[in-house]
C-alpha positions as CSV (number, residue, x, y, z in Angstrom):
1,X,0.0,0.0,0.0
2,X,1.4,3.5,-1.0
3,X,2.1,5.7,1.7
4,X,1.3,9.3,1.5
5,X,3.3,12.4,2.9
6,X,0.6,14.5,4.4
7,X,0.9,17.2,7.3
8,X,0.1,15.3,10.3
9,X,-3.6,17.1,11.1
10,X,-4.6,14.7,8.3
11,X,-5.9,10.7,8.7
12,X,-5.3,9.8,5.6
13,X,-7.9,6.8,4.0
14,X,-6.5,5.1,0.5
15,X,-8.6,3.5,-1.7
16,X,-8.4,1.6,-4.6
17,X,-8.1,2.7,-8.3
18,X,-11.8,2.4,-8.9
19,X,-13.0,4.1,-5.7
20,X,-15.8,6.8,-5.5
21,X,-13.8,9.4,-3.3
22,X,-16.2,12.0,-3.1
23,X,-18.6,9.2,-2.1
24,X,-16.8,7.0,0.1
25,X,-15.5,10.4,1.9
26,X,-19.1,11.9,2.0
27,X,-20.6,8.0,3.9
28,X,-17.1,8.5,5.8
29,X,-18.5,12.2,6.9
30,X,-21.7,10.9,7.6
31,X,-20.7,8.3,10.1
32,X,-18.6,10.6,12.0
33,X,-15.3,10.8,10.3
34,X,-12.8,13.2,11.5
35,X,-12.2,16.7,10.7
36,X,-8.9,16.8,8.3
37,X,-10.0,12.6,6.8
38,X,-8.1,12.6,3.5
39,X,-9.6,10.1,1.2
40,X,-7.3,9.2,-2.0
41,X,-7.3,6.8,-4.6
42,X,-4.4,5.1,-5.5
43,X,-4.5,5.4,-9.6
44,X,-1.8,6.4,-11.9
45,X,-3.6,8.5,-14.3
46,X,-5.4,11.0,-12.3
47,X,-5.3,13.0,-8.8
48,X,-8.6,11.9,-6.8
49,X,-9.2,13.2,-3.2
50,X,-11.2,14.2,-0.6
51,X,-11.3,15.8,2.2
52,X,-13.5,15.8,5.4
53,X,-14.1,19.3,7.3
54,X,-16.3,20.3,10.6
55,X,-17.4,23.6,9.9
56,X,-18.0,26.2,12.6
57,X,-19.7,28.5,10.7
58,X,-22.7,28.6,8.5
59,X,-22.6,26.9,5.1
60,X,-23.0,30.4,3.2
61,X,-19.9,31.3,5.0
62,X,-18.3,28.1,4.6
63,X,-18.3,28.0,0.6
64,X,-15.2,30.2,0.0
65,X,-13.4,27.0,1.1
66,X,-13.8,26.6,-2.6
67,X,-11.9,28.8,-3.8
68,X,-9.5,27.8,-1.1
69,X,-8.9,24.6,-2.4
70,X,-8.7,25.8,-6.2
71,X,-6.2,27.8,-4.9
72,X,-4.2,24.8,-3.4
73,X,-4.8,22.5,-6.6
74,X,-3.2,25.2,-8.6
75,X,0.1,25.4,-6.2
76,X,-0.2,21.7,-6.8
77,X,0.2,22.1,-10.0
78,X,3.0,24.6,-10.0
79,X,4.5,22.4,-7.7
80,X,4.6,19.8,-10.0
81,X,5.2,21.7,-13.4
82,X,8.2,22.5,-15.1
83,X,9.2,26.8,-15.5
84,X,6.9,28.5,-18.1
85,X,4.3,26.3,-17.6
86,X,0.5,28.8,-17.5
87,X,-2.0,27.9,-15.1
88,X,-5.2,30.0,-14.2
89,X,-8.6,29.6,-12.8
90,X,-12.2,29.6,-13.5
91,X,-15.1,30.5,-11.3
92,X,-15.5,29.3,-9.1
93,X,-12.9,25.7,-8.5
94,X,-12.0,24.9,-12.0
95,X,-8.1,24.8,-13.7
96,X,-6.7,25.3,-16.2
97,X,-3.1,24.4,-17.9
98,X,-2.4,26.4,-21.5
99,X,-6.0,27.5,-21.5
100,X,-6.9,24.0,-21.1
101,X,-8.9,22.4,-18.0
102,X,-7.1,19.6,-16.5
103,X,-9.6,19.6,-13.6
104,X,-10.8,21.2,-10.3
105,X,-12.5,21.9,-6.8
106,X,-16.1,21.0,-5.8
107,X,-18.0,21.3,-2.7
108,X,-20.8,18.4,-0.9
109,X,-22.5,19.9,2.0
110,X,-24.8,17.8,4.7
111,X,-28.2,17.7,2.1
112,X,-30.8,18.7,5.3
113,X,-28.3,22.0,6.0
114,X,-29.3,25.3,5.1
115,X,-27.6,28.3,3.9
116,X,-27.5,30.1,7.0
117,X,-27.1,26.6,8.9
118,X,-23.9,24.9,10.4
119,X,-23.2,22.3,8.4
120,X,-22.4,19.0,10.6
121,X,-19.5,18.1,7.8
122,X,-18.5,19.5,4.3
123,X,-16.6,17.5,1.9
124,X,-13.6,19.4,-0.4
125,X,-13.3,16.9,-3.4
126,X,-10.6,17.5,-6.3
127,X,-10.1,15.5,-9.1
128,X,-6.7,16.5,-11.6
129,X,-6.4,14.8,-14.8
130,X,-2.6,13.3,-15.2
131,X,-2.8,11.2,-18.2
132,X,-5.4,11.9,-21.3
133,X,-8.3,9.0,-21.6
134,X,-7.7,6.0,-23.4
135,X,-9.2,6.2,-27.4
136,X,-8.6,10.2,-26.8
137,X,-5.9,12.2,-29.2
138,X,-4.4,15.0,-28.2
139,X,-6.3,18.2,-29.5
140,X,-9.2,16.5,-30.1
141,X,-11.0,18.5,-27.5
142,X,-8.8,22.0,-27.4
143,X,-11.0,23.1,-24.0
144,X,-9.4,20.1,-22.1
145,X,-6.2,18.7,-21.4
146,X,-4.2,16.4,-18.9
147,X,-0.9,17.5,-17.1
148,X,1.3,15.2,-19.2
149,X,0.6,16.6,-22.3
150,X,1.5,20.2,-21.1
151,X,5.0,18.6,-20.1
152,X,4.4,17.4,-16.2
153,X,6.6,14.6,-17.2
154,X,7.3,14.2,-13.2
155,X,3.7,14.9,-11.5
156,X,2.2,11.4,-10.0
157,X,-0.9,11.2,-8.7
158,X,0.5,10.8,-4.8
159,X,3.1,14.2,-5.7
160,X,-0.5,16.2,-6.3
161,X,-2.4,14.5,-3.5
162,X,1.0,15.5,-0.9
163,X,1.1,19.1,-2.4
164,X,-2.3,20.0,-2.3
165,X,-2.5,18.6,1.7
166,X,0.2,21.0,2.2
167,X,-1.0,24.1,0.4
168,X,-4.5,23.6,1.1
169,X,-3.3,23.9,5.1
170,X,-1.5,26.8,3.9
171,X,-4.6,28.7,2.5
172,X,-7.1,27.6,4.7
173,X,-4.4,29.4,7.8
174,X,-4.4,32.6,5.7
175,X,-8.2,32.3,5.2
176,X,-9.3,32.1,8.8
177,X,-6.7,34.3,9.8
178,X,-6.5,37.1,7.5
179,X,-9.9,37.0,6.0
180,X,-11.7,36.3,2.6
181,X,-10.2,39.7,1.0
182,X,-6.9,38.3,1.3
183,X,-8.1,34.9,-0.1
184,X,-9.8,36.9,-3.3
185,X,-7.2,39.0,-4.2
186,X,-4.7,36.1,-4.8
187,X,-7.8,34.0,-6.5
188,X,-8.7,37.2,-8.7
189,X,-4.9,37.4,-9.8
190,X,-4.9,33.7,-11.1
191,X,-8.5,34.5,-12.5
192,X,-7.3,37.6,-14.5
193,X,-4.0,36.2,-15.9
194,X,-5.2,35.7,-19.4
195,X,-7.5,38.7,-19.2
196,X,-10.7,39.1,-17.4
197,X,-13.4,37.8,-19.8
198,X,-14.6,34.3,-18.5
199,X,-17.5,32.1,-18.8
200,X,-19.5,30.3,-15.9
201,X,-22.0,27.6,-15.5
202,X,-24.5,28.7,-13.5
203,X,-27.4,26.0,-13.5
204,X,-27.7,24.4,-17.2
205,X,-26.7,28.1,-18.3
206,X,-23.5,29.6,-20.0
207,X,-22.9,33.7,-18.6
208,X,-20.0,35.3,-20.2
209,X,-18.8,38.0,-18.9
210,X,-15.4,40.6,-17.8
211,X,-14.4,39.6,-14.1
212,X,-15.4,42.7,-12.1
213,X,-14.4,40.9,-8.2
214,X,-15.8,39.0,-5.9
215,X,-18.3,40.0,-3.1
216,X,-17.6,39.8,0.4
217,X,-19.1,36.0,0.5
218,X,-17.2,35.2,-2.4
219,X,-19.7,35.9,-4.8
220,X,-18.7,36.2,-8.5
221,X,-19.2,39.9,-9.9
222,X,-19.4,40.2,-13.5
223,X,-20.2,42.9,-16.6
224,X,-22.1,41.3,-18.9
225,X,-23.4,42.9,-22.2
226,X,-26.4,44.2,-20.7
227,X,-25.7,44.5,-16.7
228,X,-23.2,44.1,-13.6
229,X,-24.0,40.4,-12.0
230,X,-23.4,38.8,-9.0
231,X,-23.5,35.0,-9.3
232,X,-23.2,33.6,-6.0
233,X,-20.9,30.6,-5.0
234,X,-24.1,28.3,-4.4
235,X,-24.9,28.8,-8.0
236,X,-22.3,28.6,-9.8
């Protein structure tokens, strides 16, 4: 069995290649699994993990962990990458490698909690993809891509899963102890560095739009052709 170098606030939980993380983390959650539970599957050609938190704070406060962690997949990434290698985000947990998504951040809350609830657990779940699927040539889908083919000739699946413990640790410190302005301003940055035109899923619908900030809960603000919109981090 593979060990993983985590900090040690984490239990780590491996699984096999085949494993539902974001499943087997969420039944984990809901028979009382620790706060800091890392679940990860042990597979060569992507990163799969999970992790377990305990809120203490309501789950409309809680969701900027996502941009958190979409923070801490990109370091991952960079981590991983060799120099000159681009990198930037989408709203609200997605990444990208040469304008190409090679995977992201989402977010399960307890079903029964409500917005202005405590949740009794949240789970974190990232997926990165390392290798491209089988049958799949290169190019033939130019809005995806994996790591390998943008020359992460040395990123493994437990090299992610051990730098996104670290720097997820890392943001979540500067989160709770600096605040959510500080976590914006550095996700903005990695938003913007291809210009601030975007597009977002919010529902079954596509907005585009210019990046105008985020809202103090995180919320996506965005110029669109006919108004300024704020897309909030529940819907997007």
């Amino acid at each position: 069995m593979t060990q993983l170098s985590l900090p040690p606030l984490y239990v780590p939980v491996i699984a096999g290649p085949a494993a539902d993380v974001r499943g087997r983390a969420r039944k984990l959650a809901q028979e009382g699994g620790a706060s800091g539970t890392f679940v990860w599957a042990e597979r060569d050609d992507r990163l799969e993990c999970a992790v377990i938190l305990r809120p203490e704070q309501t789950l409309e406060s809680s969701r900027p962990v996502v941009l958190v962690a979409a923070l801490a997949l990109d370091d991952a990434i960079g981590a991983n990458a060799p120099p000159g290698l681009e990198s930037d985000l989408v709203y609200p947990g997605i990444v990208r490698v040469n304008g190409g998504r090679v995977g992201g951040v989402d977010l399960v809350a307890d079903p029964d909690c409500g917005e202005r609830d405590i949740p009794s657990w949240l789970v974190v779940a990232t997926s990165l993809r390392i290798t491209g699927s089988p049958g799949i040539e290169a190019g033939d889908n130019p809005t995806e891509t994996c790591l390998r083919e943008e020359g992460c000739a040395d990123a493994t699946a437990r090299s992610l899963a051990a730098a996104f413990s670290r720097a997820f640790v890392h943001w979540t410190d500067r989160w709770l102890d600096d605040g959510l302005r500080q976590i914006a301003r550095h996700w903005l940055h990695r938003a913007t560095r291809h210009g601030g035109e975007t597009i977002v899923t919010v529902g079954d619908d596509l907005v585009a739009g210019t990046i105008d900030g985020l809202d103090d809960s995180g919320g996506l603000i965005l110029a669109t052709d006919s108004a300024r919109r704020v897309i909030p981090l529940r819907d997007a």
